[in-house]
N, C-alpha and C positions, 0 to 999 in steps of 0.2 A: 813491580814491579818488582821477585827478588825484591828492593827496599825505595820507597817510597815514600822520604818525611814528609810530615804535614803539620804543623800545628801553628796557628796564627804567626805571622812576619817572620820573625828569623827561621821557624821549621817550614812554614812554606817554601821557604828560600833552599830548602834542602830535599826537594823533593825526586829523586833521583839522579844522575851524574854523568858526564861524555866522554869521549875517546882518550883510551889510552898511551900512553909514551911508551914506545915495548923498553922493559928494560930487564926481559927474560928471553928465554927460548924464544920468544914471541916470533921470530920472523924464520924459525922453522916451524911454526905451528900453523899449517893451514884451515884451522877453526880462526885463529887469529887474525889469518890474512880473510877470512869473512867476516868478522866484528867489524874490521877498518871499510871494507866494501860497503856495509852499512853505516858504519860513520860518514860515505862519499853517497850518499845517496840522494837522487836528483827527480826533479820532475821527468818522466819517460815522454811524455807526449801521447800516452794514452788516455782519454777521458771516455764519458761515456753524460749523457743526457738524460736526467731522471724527473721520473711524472708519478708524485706522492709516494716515494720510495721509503719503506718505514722500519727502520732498525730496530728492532728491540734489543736491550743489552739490561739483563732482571730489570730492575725496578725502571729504571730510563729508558726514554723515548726517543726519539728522532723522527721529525718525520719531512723530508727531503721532497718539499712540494713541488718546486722547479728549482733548475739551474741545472749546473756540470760539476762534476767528482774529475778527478784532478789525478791523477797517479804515479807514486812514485814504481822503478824501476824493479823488477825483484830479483831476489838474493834467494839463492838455493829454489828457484821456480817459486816463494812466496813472495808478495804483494803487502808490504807492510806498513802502509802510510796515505791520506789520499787528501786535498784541499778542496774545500765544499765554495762553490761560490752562487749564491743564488738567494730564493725565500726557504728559509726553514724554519721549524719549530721544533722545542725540548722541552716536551713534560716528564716532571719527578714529583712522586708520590712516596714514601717513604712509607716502607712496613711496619714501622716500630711508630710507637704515641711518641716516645722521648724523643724521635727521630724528627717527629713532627714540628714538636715543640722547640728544639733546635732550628727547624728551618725557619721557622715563623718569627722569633728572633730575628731572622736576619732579613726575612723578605717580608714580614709582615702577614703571611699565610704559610700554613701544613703543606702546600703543596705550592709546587712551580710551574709557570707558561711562559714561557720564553721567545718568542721569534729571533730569529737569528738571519744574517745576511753572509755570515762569514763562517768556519769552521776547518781549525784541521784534524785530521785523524789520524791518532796511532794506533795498530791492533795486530796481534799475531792469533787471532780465533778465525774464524771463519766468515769473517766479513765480506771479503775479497770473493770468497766462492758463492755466496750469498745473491752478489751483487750483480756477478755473472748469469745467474739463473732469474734473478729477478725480469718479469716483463717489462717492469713499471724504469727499466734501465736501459737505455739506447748507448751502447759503446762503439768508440770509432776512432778517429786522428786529433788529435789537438782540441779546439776548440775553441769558442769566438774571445775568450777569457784569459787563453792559456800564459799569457805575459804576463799578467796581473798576478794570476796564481801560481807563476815560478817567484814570482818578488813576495808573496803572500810565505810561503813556504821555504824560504830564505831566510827571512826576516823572524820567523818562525824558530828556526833551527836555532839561529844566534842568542835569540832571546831565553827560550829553556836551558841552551847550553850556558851560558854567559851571566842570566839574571838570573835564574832558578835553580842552574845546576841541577837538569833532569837529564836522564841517558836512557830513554828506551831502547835504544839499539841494544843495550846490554840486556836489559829483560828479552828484547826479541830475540837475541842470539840464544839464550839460555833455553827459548822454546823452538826455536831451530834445531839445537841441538841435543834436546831429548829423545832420550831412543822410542819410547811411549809417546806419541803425540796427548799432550792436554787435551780433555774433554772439552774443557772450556779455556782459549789463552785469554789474554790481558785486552781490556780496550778502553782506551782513554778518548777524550775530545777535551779541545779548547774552543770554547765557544765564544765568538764574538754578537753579542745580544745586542737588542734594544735598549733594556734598562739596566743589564749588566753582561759591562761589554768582556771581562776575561772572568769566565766562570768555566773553571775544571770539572770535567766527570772522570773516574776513572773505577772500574769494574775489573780486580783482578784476584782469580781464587788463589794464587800463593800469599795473597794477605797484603795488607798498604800499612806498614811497622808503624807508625806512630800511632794509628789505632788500633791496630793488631788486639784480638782474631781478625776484625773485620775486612771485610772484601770490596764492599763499594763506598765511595766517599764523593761529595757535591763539596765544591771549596770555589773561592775567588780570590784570583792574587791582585784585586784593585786594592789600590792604597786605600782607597777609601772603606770601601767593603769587605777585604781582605779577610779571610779565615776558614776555619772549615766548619760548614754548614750542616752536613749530617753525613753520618755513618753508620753501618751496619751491617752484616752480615749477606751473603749471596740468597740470592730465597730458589735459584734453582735448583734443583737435586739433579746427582750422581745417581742412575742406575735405582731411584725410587728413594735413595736415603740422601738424608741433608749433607749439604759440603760439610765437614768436622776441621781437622786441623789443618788449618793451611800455611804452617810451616814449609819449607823444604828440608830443612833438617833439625835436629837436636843436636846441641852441643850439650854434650856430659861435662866437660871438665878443659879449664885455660890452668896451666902453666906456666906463667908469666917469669920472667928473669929480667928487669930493669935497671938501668942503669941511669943518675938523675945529675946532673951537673949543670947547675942554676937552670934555665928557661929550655935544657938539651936533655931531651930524652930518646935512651937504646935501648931497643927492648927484643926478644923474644920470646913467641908464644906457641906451645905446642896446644897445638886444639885438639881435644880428641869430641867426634862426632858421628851421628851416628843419619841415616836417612830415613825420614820421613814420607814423601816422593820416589817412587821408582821411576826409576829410567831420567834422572836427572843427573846432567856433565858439568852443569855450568853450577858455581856452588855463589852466593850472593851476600861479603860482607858490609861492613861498615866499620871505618877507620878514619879517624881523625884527618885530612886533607895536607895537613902540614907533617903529618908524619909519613914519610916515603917506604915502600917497602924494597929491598932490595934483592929476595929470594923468601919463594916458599918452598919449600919440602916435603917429600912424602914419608913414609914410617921408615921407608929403606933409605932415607937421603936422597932420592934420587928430586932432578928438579921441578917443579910442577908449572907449566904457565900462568900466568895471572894476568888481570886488567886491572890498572890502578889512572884516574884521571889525574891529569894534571892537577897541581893542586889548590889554582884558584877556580875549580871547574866542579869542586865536589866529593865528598868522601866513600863514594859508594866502591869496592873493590868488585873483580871475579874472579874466580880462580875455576881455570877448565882443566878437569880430571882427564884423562887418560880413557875411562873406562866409566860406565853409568857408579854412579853412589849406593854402593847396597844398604838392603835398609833391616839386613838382619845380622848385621857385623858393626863395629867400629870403623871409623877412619880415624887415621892421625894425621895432620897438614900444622907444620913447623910455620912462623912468620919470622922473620927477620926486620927490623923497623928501625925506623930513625928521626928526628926530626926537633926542631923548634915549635913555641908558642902554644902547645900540649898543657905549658907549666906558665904560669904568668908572674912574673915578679912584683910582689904589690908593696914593697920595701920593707926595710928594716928586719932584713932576713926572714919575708913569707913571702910564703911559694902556696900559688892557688892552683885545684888543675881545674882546666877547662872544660875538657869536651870529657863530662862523668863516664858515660855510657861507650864512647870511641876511642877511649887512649888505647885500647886492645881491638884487636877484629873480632867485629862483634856480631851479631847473625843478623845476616840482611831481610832475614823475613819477619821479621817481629822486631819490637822495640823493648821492651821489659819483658816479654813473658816469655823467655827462653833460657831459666832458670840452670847454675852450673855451679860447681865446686869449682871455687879460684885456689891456685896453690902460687902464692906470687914471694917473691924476695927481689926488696930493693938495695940495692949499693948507691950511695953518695958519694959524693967529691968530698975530698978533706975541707974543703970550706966551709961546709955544709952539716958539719959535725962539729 
């Protein structure tokens, strides 16, 4: 998703982020009045009746033996969302041995068979168009289920946004709004199983940051079973050759300027970066939740939009450029920041920081492996000296 953490309970807990507070241009910016559209987005009352309807997304399966697809509403004529209610099944085989050997850990086998009753789906690739052309997919009005699967898909929304702090509407927007349409967008599923009833799939080539490079990831957010089960790279190829960096950008070099007075940090950050991705507007960071941003900037000063959630809702930022990201020049995007509990008071005059990786904006497409020259200068409070 742009940025997707994952890694047992508390990075689970961070695995992408929801609607923004505009507290920029935002409300002259009509890419931004479509972010909010899809934060409001509801069951259409479109369904459609499916007879062993079978999705391939690389290595994972689906296969949609009976029931009804569920739909939500679409935003710029895309279709980005659908609740599965019916008998299904999800097999994963994993390409890699260690990949294997990681699942098998947690399920006790190298591979996975799952039936499923329940299901919802987010996806900005070609699922929708798929679905349509599919025989094995009867579409039409509502259907015999459709009350159950607007409360299914409610209940749904609160829980990512709320418990998990996920935001695909930001990653769908970021592929709405590429001038290049992706080969391949993002596609996740929440799977409500038999033996494991919230088991995450999520298939996305800009990279899933906490295990960055990799592209698809099997995880479960049960307390009991909770973690992530294997990961690995896309095995479909680009035009004959393997997917490589899936980055959306390179950040060269933060210039940080801090200000720290006890547990209160202000900071700004000139990012200079460079494009990885062509034809990408939506740029995808990561910042600390409790640090607010209150302007970003372009090279000339002028103001750039951004999406930042609220800040019990998740740290993931966006910042919507003007113009696509070229990927044979720099950019430079100023941060402005502010915020509590960054610094943790552990007494007797120590100051711990928290979030290593997030006290700056930090590149939403990868988690460590976005290597940069920091040019940083902290200022203290006279106490503090």
């Amino acid at each position: 998703m742009n940025r997707t953490s994952l890694i047992v309970a508390a990075s689970l807990l961070a695995l992408v982020a929801p609607l923004a507070r505009a507290q920029q241009p935002a409300a002259t910016s009509p890419e931004l009045s479509a972010y909010t559209a899809l934060r409001k987005l509801a069951l259409s009352g479109e369904a459609c009746k499916v007879a062993n309807v079978v999705i391939r997304r690389d290595a994972g399966v689906f296969t949609l033996k009976s029931g009804d697809l569920y739909f939500v509403g679409p935003i710029e004529g895309r279709v980005t969302a659908a609740v599965f209610l019916g008998d299904g099944e999800f097999t994963l085989t994993p390409p890699l041995e260690c990949e294997k050997r990681s699942l098998a850990i947690n399920t006790k086998t190298s591979s996975i068979t799952e039936p499923f009753t329940e299901a919802v789906f987010h996806f900005s690739d070609e699922t929708w168009a798929e679905l349509k052309e599919s025989e094995q997919a009867t579409f039409g009005a509502a259907g015999p289920q459709a009350s159950r699967a607007g409360d299914v898909f409610r209940d749904h929304q609160k829980y990512i946004r709320e418990t998990l702090g996920l935001n695909f509407e930001l990653r769908t927007f970021s592929d709405l709004y590429s001038k290049e349409k992706e080969l391949h967008g993002y596609f996740a599923a929440f799977i409500k199983g038999r033996t494991y009833q919230k088991l995450f799939y999520l298939m996305d080539p800009r990279g899933i940051d906490q295990v960055a490079p990799e592209q698809v990831v099997l995880a479960s957010f049960d307390n009991a079973t909770g973690g992530l089960w294997a990961a690995f790279p896309m095995q479909t190829s680009v035009a004959g050759a393997p997917l490589t960096d899936s980055r959306t950008f390179d950040i060269k070099q933060h210039d940080i300027d801090a200000t720290i007075d006890g547990t209160m940090m202000t900071a700004t950050d000139k990012v200079t970066l460079r494009g990885v991705r062509s034809g990408v507007r939506v740029l995808p960071f990561q910042l600390f939740s409790r640090l607010r941003i209150s302007k970003v900037t372009d090279a000339g000063g002028a103001a750039v939009p951004f999406i930042q959630q609220s800040k019990e809702e998740g740290s993931e930022v966006g910042v919507v450029l003007p113009a696509t990201l070229p990927t044979d020049s720099d950019t430079v995007l100023t941060f402005e920041y502010a915020g509590p509990d960054a610094i943790s008071d552990s007494g007797n005059s120590n100051f711990i920081l928290v979030p290593r990786s997030t006290w700056y904006p930090n590149n939403g497409s990868t988690a460590f492996g976005d290597r940069a020259l920091f040019r940083t200068t902290f200022r203290l409070s006279d106490k503090l000296t």
